[in-house]
C-alpha positions as CSV (number, residue, x, y, z in Angstrom):
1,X,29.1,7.3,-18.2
2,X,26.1,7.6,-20.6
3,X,26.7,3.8,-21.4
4,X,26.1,2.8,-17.6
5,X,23.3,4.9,-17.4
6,X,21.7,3.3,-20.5
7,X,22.5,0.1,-19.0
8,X,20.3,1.3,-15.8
9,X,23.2,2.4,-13.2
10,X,21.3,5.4,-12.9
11,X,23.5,7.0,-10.1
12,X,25.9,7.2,-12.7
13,X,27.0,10.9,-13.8
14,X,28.5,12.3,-17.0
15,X,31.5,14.0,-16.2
16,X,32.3,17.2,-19.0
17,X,33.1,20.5,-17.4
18,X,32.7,22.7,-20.5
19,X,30.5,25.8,-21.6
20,X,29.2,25.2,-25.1
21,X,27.1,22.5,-26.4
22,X,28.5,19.2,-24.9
23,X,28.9,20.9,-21.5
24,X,25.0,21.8,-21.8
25,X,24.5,18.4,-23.3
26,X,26.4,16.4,-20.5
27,X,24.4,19.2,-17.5
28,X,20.8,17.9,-19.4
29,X,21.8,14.0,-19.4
30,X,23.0,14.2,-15.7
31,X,19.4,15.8,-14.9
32,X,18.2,13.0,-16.8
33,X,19.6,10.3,-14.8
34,X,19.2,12.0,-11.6
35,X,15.4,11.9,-12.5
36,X,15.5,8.3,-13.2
37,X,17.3,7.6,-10.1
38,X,14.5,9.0,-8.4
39,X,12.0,7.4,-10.1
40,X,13.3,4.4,-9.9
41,X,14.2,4.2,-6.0
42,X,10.5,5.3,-5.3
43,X,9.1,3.1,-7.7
44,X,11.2,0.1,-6.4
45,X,10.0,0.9,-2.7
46,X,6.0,1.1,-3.9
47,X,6.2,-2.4,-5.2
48,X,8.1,-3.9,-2.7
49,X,5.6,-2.1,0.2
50,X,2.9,-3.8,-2.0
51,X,4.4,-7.1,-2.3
52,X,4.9,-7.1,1.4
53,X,1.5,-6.1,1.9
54,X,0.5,-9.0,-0.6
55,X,2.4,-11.5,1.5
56,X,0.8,-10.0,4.9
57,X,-2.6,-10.9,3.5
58,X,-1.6,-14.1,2.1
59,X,-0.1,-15.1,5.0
60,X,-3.5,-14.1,7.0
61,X,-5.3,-16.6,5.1
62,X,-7.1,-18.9,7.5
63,X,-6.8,-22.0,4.9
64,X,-3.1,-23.3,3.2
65,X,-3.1,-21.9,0.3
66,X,-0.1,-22.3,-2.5
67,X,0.1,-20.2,-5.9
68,X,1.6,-21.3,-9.1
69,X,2.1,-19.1,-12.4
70,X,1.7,-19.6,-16.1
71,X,5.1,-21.1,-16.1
72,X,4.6,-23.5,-13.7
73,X,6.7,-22.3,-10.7
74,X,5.7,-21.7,-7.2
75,X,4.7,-18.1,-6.7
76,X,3.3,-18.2,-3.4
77,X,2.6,-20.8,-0.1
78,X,1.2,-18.9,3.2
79,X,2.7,-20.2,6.5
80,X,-0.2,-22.7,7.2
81,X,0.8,-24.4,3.6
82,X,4.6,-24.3,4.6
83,X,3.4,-26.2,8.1
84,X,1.0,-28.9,6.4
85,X,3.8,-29.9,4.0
86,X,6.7,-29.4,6.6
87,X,8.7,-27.6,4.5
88,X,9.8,-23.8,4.6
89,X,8.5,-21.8,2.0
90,X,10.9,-19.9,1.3
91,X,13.0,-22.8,-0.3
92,X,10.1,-23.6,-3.2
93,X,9.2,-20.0,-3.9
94,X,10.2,-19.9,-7.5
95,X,11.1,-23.3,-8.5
96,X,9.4,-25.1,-10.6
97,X,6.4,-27.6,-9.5
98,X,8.4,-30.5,-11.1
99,X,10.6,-30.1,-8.9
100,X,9.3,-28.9,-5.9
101,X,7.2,-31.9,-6.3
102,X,9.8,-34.3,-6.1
103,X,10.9,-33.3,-2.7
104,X,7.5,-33.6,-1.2
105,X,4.8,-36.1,-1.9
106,X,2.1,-34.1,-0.2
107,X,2.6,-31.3,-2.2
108,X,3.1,-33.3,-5.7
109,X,-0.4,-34.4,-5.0
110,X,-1.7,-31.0,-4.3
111,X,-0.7,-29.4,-7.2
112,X,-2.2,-32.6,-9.1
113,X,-5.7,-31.9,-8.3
114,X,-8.5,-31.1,-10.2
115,X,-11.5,-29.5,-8.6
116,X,-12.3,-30.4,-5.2
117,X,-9.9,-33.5,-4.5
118,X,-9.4,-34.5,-0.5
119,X,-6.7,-36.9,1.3
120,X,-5.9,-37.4,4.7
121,X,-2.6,-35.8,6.2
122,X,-0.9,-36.1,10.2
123,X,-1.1,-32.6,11.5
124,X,0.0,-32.1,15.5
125,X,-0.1,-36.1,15.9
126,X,-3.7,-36.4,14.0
127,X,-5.5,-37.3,11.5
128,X,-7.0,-35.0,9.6
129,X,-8.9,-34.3,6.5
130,X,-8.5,-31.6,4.0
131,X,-10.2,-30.8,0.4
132,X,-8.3,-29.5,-2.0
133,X,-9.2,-26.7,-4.2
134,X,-7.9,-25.6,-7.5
135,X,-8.7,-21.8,-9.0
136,X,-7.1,-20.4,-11.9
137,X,-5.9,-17.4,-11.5
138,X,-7.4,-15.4,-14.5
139,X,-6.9,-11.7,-16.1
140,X,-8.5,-10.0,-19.2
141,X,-8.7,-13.6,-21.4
142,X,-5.4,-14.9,-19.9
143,X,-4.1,-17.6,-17.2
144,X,-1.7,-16.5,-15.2
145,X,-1.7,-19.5,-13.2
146,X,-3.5,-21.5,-10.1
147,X,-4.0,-21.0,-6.9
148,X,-4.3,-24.1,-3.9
149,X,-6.6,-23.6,-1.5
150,X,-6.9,-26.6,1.7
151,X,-10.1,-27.0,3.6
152,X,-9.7,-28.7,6.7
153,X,-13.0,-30.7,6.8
154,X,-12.5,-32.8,10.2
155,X,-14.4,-30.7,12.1
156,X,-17.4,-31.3,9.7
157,X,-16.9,-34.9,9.5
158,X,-16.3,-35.6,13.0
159,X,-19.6,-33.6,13.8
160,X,-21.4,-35.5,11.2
161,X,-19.9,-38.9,12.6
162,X,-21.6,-37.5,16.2
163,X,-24.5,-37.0,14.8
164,X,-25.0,-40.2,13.4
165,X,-23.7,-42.1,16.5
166,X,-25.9,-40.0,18.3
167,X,-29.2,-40.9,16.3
168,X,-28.2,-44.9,16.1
């Protein structure tokens, strides 16, 4: 019993009815892990309530967006990323941008860019262009890794391109 609570089966229980030392002893260690259930459970259900609440707001994102970590796997890609590259997201959270890369042409040349890049992608049946945008994702003198943002810059273009047919 004390070995499968070491090992973090903490709904494990030492079983020693006796009334001198070890009986205390084995009372004490099952308080112990009862404790650490406890803790456990209700620390396991704050940090997946905040890594749902993490993934709300990424998914509210207005612009694709796609994280990547110190160790170069995928660590997030909101829905409008997922869309954009056709893929589900789901399926590259976690692997490796080598990888993930392979399978998608679009996405190898995302995660290549430096500082603003653009390219042209079919989204709904059109054209259209996007910037690409690279941030690292920094902490206390550390990388932790980068995060992809897309701009979707037809609507500037094609305003620009009215203009100027407009003043010709």
């Amino acid at each position: 019993g004390i070995d499968r609570i070491a090992a973090g089966h903490y709904d494990e229980r030492v079983a020693l009815e006796r009334n001198d030392e070890f009986g205390h002893m084995a009372e004490r260690f099952n308080s112990m892990a009862a404790e650490l259930e406890r803790w456990s459970t209700s620390n396991l259900a704050q940090i997946m309530a905040e890594k749902a609440r993490a993934e709300a707001v990424i998914n509210c994102l207005r612009h694709p967006s796609i994280g990547v970590d110190d160790q170069q796997r995928i660590l997030f890609m909101n829905r409008q990323a997922a869309e954009l590259l056709g893929v589900d997201a789901g399926d590259l959270l976690g692997q490796g941008i080598d990888v993930a890369a392979k399978r998608n042409d679009l996405l190898a040349f995302i995660l290549k860019a430096t500082g603003s890049s653009n390219f042209k992608a079919v989204v709904g049946g059109h054209e259209q262009r996007f910037t690409v945008e690279s941030t690292p994702i920094e902490a206390e003198q550390t990388t932790l890794g980068t995060v992809y943002m897309l701009h979707n810059v037809t609507p500037y273009l094609e305003r620009d391109e009215a203009r100027t047919m407009f003043l010709a």
